[in-house]
C-alpha positions as CSV (number, residue, x, y, z in Angstrom):
1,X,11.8,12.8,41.7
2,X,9.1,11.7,43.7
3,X,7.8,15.3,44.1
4,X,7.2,14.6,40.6
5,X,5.2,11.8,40.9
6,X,2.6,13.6,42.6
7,X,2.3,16.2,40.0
8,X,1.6,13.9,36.9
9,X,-1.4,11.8,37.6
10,X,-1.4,9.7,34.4
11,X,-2.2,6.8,35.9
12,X,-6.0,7.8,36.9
13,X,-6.4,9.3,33.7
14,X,-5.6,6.5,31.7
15,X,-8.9,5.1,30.2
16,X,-9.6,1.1,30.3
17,X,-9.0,-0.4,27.0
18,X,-11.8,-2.9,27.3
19,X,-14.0,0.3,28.1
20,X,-13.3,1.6,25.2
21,X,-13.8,-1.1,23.0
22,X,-17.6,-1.7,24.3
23,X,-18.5,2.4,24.2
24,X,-16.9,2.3,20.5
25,X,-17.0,-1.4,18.7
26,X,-15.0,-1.5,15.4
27,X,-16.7,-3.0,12.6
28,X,-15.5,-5.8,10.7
29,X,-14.4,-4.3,7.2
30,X,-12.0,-7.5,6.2
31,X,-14.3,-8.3,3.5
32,X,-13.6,-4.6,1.6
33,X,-9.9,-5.0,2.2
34,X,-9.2,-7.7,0.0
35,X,-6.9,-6.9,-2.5
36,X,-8.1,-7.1,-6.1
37,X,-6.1,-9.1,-7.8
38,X,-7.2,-9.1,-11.5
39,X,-4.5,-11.3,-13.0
40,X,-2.2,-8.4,-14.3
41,X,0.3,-8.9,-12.4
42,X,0.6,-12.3,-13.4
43,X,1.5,-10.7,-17.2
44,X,4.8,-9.4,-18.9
45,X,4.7,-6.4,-20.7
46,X,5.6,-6.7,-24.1
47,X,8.7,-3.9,-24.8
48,X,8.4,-4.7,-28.3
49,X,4.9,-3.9,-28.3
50,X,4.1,0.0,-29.1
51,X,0.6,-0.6,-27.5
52,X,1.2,-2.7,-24.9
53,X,3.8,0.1,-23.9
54,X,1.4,2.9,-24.3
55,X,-1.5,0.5,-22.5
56,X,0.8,-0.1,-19.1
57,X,2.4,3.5,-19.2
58,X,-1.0,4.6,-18.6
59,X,-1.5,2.2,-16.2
60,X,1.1,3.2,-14.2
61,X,0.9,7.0,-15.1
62,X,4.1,7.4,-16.3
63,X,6.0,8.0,-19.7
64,X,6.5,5.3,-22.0
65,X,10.3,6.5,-21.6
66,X,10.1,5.9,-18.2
67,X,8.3,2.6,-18.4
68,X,10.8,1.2,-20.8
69,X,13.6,2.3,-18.7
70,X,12.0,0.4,-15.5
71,X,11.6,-2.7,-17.8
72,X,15.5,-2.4,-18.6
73,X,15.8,-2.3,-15.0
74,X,13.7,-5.2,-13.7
75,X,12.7,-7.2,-16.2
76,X,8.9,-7.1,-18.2
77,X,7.1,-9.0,-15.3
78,X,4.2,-6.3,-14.0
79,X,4.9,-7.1,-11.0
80,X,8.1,-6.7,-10.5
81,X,7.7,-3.2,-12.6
82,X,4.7,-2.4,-9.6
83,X,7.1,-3.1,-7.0
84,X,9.9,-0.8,-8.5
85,X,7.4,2.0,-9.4
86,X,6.3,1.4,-5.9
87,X,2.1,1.2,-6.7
């Protein structure tokens, strides 16, 4: 094993994190990751609602079968439907 040792010199080549974080800084992008939340998920879908349907099937990009099958599933609150459609 320690023949090994000697063969493998990670140790040296390991570079200094602090080193690296001078040579490359990372900027501060908090202020473009803020989720937008524009009150939608706040909303329940109306099932009964042809347009509503048609208007959060788009939405989500899937058939209105589809979206009234995930409402039977989970209920009409948007975001319960987001978390099941996983978006």
């Amino acid at each position: 094993m320690e023949d090994n040792k000697d063969n493998f010199d990670f140790v040296e080549k390991i570079p200094d994190p602090d080193e690296i974080m001078k040579r490359y800084p990372i900027e501060d992008d908090s202020d473009t990751l803020e989720p937008f939340d524009d009150g939608s998920e706040h909303r329940e879908i109306n099932a009964d609602d042809p347009v509503d349907v048609a208007r959060w099937s788009q939405e989500f990009q899937i058939s209105v079968e589809d979206l009234k099958a995930a409402i039977v599933l989970n209920g009409s609150s948007v975001r319960e439907i987001k978390k099941y459609l996983n978006v």
